[in-house]
N, C-alpha and C positions, 0 to 999 in steps of 0.2 A: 504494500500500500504506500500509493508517494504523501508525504505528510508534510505541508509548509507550515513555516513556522508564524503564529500568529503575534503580532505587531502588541497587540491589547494585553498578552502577557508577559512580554518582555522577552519573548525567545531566538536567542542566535544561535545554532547546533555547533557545536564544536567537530571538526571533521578531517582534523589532522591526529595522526594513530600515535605522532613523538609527544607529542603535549599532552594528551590522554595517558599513554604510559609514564611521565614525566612526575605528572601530579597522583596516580595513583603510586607508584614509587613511596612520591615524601609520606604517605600513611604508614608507609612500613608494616605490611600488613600479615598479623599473626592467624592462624588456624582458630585461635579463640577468642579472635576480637569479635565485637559486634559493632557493622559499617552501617552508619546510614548515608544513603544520599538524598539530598535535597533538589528535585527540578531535575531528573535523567535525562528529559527530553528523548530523543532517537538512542539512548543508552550507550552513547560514546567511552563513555568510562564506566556505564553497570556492566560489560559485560567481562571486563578486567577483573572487576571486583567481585561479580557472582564469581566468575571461574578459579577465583585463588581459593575456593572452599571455605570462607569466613562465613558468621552468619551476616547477611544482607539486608537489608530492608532500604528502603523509599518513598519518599512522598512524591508525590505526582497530582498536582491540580488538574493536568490535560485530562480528561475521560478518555480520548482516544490513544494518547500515550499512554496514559494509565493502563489501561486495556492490552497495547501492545508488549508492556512489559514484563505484566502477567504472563501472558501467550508465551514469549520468547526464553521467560527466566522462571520456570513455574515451582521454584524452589524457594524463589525469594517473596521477602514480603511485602507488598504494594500497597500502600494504603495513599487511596483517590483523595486527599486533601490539599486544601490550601495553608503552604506551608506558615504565613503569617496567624492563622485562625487556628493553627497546630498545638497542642497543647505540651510544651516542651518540658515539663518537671515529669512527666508519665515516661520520659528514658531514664528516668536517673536513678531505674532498679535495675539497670545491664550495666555488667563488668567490660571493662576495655571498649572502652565504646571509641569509637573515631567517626567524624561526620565529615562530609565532603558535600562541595556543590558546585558548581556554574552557574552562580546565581544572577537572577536578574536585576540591572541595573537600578530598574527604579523603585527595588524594595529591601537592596543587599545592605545599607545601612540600619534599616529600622531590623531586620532580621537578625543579623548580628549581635544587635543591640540586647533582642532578648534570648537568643541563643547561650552570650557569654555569662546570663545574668542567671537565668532559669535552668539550664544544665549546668550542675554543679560535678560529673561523674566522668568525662568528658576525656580523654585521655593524648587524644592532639585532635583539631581539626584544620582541613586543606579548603581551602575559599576560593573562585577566582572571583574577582569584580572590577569592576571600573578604576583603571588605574589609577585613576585621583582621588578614589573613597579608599583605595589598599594606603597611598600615601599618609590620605590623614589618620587613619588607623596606626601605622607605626612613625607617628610624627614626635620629634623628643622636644620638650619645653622651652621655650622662645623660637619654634619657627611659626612662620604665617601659614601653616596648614594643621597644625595642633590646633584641639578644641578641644568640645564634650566628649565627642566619638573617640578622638584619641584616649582622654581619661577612663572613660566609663570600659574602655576595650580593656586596656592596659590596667586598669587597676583587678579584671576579672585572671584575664587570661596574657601569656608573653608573646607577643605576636610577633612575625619575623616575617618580611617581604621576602618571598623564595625566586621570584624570578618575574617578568613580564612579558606579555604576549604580546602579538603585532595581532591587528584585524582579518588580518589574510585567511586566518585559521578557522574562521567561522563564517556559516551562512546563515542568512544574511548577514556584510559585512557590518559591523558595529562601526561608527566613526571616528572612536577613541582606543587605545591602546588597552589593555588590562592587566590587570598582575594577581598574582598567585599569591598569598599569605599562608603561611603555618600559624595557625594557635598552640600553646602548649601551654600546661598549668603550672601556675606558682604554688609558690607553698602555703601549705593553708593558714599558717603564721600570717599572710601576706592580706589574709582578708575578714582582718576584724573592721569590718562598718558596716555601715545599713545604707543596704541597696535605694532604699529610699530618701534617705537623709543625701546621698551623693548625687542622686537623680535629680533631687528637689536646689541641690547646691549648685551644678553644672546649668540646669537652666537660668538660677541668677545671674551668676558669674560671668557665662557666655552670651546673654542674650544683652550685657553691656562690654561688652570685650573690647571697646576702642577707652571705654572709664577705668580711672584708678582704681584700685579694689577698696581703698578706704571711703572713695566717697560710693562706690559700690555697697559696701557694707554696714556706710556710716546710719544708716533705718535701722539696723539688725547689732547695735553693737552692743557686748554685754560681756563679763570678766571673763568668759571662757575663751572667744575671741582677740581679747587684749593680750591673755595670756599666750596664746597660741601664736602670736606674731613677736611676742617677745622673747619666748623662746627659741625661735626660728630664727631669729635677727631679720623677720621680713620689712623691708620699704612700704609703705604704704601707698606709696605713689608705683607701685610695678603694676602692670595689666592681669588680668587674667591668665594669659599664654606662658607666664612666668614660673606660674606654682606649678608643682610636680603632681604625680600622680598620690603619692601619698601624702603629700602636702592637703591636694583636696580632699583628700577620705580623713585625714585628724582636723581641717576645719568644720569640715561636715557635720561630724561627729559634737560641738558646738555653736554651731551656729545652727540648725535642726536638731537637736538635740527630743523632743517630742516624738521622734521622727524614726528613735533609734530603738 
């Protein structure tokens, strides 16, 4: 069945066999891991990953995808969902989990977003997406491509830009370049805050990102905060893009404090 890819979901098939072998590779994939993948599309890389004998599974929003991958991989498991509307803490009773996708551009940020936060079991995951959201995801403090994204990724998980694609390699071609990410987990020392106290802090923070953070925060000040920049030796007059990733998770941790 010839199957085009439709525009309204974001799909470009990946149809070069190096870059498929490339990224199923960085998974490193053991006999008793459990692989999901996100968006298979035409299964460029499920059929790498069915055939190494891991257990498998997938989400596929396509019905007709959905359908064919059944058909062609009738060991693995396909579950017809929308991966955004997925309920991601229901993985986090499988050992060795590794997740992979080709995800689409115009939902590979909010995705990520709750993948890094709600899968806690997680054991590396392989990403591609739009080269300028892989950037800001591994972006280190005081560049002009650090934000939310970059904190909220990096204070979950250690992310590592593995390489970048050219357009060439997918149909339809995309107009922007892509890149590859590794996720891998820190240690669990690494994640004492509340998912919500940092969430609730990166939307302050960043949604005035060109203001100092003192008149940023000067609504919200209170001795946990005083104390927290004193400690630090922080300037008051620095941006946003300045604090680190654990910078933000102990302000958080005071300034939402309710939260925690």
């Amino acid at each position: 069945m010839k199957i085009s890819a439709k525009k309204s979901l974001g799909q470009n098939f990946l149809i070069d066999a190096n870059i498929c072998r490339k990224i199923v590779s960085s998974l490193d994939i053991c006999l008793e891991d459990n692989v999901l993948e996100i968006g298979p599309g035409k299964g460029a890389l499920t059929g790498i990953i069915y055939h190494s004998g891991c257990n498998f599974y997938c989400l596929e929003k396509d019905n007709i995808l959905s359908r064919e991958i059944k058909y062609n991989y009738p060991q693995a498991s396909v579950i017809n969902v929308d991966a955004l509307n997925f309920d991601w803490p229901r993985l986090n009773h499988l050992p060795q989990l590794k997740i992979v996708g080709n995800l689409p551009y115009n939902v590979a940020s909010r995705l990520i977003w709750d993948i890094v936060a709600q899968v806690s079991v997680q054991k590396s995951c392989t990403f591609m997406v739009q080269k300028e959201v892989g950037q800001r995801i591994a972006a280190s403090p005081g560049s002009k491509t650090y934000g939310a994204l970059s904190v909220w990724v990096q204070s979950h998980v250690r992310p590592e830009l593995l390489f970048t694609v050219s357009p060439c390699v997918f149909r339809p071609k995309p107009k922007v370049d892509s890149a590859v990410l590794g996720f891998y987990p820190v240690p669990l020392g690494k994640k004492n805050f509340s998912g919500s106290s940092l969430n609730q802090t990166l939307r302050l923070m960043f949604q005035n990102r060109r203001k100092q953070v003192g008149n940023i925060l000067k609504n919200y000040w209170n001795d946990g905060i005083n104390s927290f920049f004193e400690r630090k030796s922080l300037d008051l007059r620095i941006r946003p893009e300045n604090l680190s990733p654990d910078d933000f998770q102990e302000l958080s941790s005071v300034l939402f404090p309710w939260k925690n």
